[in-house]
C-alpha positions in Angstrom: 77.4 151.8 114.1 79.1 153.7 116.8 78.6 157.4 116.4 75.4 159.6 114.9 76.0 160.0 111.5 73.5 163.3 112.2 75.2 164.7 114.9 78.6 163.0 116.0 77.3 161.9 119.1 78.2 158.0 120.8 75.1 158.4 123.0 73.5 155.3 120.7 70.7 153.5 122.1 68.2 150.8 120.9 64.5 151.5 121.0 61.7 149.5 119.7 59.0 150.3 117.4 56.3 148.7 115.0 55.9 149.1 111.4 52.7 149.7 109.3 52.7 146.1 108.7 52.8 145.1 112.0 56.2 143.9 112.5 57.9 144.6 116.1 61.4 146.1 115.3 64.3 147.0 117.4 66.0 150.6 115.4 69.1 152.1 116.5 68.2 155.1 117.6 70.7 158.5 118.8 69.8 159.9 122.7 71.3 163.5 121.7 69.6 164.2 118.4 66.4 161.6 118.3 67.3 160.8 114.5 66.2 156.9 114.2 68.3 154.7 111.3 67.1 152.1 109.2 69.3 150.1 110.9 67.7 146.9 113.1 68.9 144.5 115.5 67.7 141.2 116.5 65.1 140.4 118.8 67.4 138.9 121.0 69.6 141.6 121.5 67.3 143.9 122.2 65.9 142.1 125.0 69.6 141.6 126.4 69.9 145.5 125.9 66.8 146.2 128.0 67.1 143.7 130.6 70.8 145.6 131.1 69.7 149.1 131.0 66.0 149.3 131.4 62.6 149.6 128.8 63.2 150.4 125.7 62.1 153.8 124.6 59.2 153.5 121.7 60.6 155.8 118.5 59.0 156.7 115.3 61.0 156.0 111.8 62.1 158.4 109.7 59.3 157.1 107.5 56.3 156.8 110.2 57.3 160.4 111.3 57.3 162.3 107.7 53.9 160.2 106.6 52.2 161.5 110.0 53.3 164.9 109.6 52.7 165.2 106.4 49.3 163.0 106.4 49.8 160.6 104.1 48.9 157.2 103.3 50.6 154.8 100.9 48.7 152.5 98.8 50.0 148.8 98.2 51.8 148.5 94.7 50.5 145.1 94.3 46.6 145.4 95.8 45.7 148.9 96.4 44.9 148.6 99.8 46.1 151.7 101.7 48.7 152.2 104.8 51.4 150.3 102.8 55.0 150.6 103.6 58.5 150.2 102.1 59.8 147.1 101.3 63.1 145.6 100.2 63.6 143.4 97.6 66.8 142.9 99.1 66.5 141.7 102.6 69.8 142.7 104.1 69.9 139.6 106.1 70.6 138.1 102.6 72.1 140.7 101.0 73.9 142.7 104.0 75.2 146.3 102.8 74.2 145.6 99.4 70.5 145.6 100.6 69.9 149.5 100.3 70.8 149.2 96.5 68.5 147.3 95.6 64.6 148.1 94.7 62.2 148.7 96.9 58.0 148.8 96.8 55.1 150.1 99.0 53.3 146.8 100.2 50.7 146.6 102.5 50.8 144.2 105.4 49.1 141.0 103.7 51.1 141.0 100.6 54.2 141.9 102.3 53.5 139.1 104.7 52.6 136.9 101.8 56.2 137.8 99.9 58.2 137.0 102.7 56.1 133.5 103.7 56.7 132.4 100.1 60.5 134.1 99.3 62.4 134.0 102.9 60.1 132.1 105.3 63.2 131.2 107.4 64.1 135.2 108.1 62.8 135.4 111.3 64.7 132.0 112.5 68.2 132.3 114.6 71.1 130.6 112.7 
C-alpha cells in the first residue's frame, strides 16, 4: 500500500492499536485523512518503523471507532459473552488477498484465543 485509497495521499504511516480481544496490532494508518485500513504489519516492523521515526501514534479501527460512536457491543457467536470482535476464518497470513473473502464471526477474546491456539498456534511465530 502506497497511497490512501480515501484520499490519494502517500503521507502513510504505521500506528499501533489493540483490539477487543486484546491483541497489540500495528494498522497502516493515512496522516492526511486519519482513515485506518485493515491492513497490519508485523511486530517487527513496526518497532523498526518507530525506532526510525519516533512513537507510534495510537489509532482507533474503523470497527472500534463506529462501535464507540454508535454504542454498541457485540456478543460472541459462539458463547454469548459481550465485547466480541470480527474474526477471519481466513487468516490472511494463510490465505493472503484471498483472506477478506472468506467468512467471518463476532468472537469474544477467550474463544477467539481458543480458535487460533487450536487452528494456527504457530501465527504469531517469524518464518
Amino acid at each position: 500500500m502506497n497511497i490512501c485509497n480515501n484520499c490519494d495521499s502517500k503521507d502513510l504511516k504505521i500506528g499501533i492499536t489493540k483490539l477487543i480481544s486484546g491483541s497489540t496490532v500495528y494498522p497502516i494508518y493515512c496522516q492526511n485523512c486519519k482513515t485506518v485500513f485493515p491492513k497490519y504489519v508485523k511486530k517487527k516492523l513496526a518497532i523498526e518503523y518507530a525506532a526510525k521515526n519516533g512513537s507510534l501514534e495510537y489509532v482507533k479501527t474503523k470497527t472500534a471507532a463506529y462501535m464507540e460512536l454508535n454504542e454498541i457491543m457485540v456478543q460472541c457467536e459462539v458463547c454469548d459473552a459481550p465485547e466480541a470482535e470480527r474474526h477471519h476464518w481466513a487468516p490472511h497470513h494463510l490465505f493472503g488477498n484471498e483472506a477478506p473473502r472468506w467468512p467471518t464471526s463476532n468472537l469474544c477474546r477467550s474463544c477467539h484465543r481458543k480458535w487460533h491456539n487450536i487452528v494456527t498456534p504457530n501465527m504469531g511465530q517469524t518464518k
